[in-house]
Each structure stands twice: as structure tokens, then as C-alpha cells.
N, C-alpha and C positions, 0 to 999 in steps of 0.2 A: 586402572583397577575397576576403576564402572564398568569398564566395555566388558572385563572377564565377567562380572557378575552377571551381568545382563546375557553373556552369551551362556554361563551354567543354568544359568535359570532358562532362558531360551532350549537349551538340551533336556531340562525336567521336565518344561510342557509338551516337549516333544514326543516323549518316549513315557509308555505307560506304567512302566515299574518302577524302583531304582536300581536293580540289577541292570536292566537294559539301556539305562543312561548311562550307568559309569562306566558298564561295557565299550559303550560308544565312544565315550569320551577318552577313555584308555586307548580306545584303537584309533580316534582322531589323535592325538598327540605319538601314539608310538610310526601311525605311521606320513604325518607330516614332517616328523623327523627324519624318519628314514628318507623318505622323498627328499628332501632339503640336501642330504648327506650325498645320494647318491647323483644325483645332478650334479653338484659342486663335484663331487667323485669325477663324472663322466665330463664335463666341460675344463674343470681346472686340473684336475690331479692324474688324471690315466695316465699319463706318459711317466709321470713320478713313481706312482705306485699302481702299474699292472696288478690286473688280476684275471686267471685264468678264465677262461669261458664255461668249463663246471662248475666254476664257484659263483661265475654269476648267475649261471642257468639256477641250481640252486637257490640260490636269496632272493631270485626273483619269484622262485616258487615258494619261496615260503611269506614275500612278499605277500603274493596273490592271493594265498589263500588269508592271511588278514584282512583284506580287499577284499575278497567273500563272506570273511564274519560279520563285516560292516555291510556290506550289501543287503544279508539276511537281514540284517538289526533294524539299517536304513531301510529297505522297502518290507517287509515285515511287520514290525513293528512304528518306526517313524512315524513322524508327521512331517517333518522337516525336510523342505528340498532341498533347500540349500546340501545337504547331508548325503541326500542322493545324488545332486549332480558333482557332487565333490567325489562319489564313490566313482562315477565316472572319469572321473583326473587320475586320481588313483591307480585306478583298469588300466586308464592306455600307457601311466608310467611302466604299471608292472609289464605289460604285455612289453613293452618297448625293451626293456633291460633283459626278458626273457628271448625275444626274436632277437637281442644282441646276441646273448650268451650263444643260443642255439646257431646261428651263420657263425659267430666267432670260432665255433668247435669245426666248423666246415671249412676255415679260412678265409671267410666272406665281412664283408664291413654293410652296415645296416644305414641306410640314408637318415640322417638326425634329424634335418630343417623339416620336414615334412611332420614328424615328430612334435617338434617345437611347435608349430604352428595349431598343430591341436588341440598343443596344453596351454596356449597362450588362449581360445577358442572356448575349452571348456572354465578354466582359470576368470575369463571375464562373466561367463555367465556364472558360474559360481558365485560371482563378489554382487552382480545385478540378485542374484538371487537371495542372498545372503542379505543385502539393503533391504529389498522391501521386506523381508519376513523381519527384520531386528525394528527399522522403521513403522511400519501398518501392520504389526504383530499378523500377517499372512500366513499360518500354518494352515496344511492340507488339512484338512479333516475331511475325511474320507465316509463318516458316514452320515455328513451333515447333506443338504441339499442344495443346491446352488442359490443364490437369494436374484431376484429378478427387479 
């Protein structure tokens, strides 16, 4: 229950309204769950429950464009890296589930492990990033000057 506290409050300093926080915060939970959802989808369940390849072209576009709202918010507004590199995990999920969809309608299969390895890549800087800013309160500020 600290660590939630400490991370809403971490989202308030970060973002200069409160429209643009909870914006944030809505589009980090809606689509950390989808993320969650459709991984588990695509490693455990596809053989169980197919799903055609316009429906995933589809959701992965309308993933993405979630993925853009946060992006705008993230580097727009933000202060938070942690928030930007995560919009980056994000990216290559959506992009990954959309180049499935779009080969799947072509009858082609999209190489996963290459995939994986990315989101393992941006996933650790993520959490490296995520520590010092929660740790050494590190937000960007952007129109401070560097201290020497």
C-alpha cells in the first residue's frame, strides 16, 4: 500500500495538471492490463482460443493508439522517464500484435523470440529507471539546468 502511494504521488509530481495525471494513470493501468492479457493470450491460450487476424489487426490498433495518448501525455507533458520508457514497451508490444495480425491475414507467422527479447531489454530499463526516480526522487525537469 506505501509503494501505491508513493507511485500516485510520484504520477502528481510528474505531470502538471490533475487532468494529465489521471489521464496517465488510466492509460498506465488500462493498458498494462491489456499487455498482461494479451501475452498470456498469445504464449498460453492461442491454440485454445484463436482469434482471426482482423480482429487482431484491429485491437492492436486500437491498442496503439492508447500507446499515442500516453506518449503525447508522456513526452508532452511528463517529467517522468520511467513513463516514457515504458511507452516504449508498450510501442513494440502494440507494433508486435499488429505485424502478427497483418502476416496472419497473409498466411505468414511473425518470429516471437526476437520480440521477447526486446521486451525483456526495454522491461529492464524500465524497472532501472523506475528505481532511481522512486529511490533519488530523479525526475526530468526539463527546464532546470544541469547542476555541475
Amino acid at each position: 500500500m506505501i509503494a501505491l502511494r508513493q507511485i500516485v504521488s510520484m504520477l502528481r509530481e510528474g505531470f502538471p495538471s490533475r487532468g494529465t495525471w489521471l489521464a496517465a494513470a488510466v492509460l498506465l493501468v488500462v493498458l498494462d492490463a491489456t499487455t498482461v492479457l494479451g501475452l498470456i493470450w498469445r504464449f498460453l491460450l492461442r491454440d485454445a482460443l484463436p482469434a482471426s487476424p482482423g480482429v487482431l489487426t484491429v485491437v492492436a490498433l486500437v491498442y496503439l493508439v492508447a500507446v499515442m495518448d500516453l506518449a503525447f501525455l508522456a513526452f508532452g507533458f511528463g517529467k517522468l522517464r520511467c513513463i516514457r520508457a515504458a511507452v516504449w514497451f508498450y510501442l513494440s508490444v502494440g507494433l508486435y500484435f499488429l505485424a502478427s495480425g497483418v502476416l496472419g491475414g497473409m498466411s505468414r507467422e511473425i518470429a516471437t523470440w526476437p520480440w521477447v527479447l526486446v521486451w525483456i531489454v526495454t522491461l529492464i530499463q524500465v524497472v532501472v529507471i523506475f528505481s532511481r526516480e522512486i529511490d533519488g526522487g530523479e525526475i526530468d525537469h526539463p527546464n532546470e539546468t544541469p547542476r555541475e
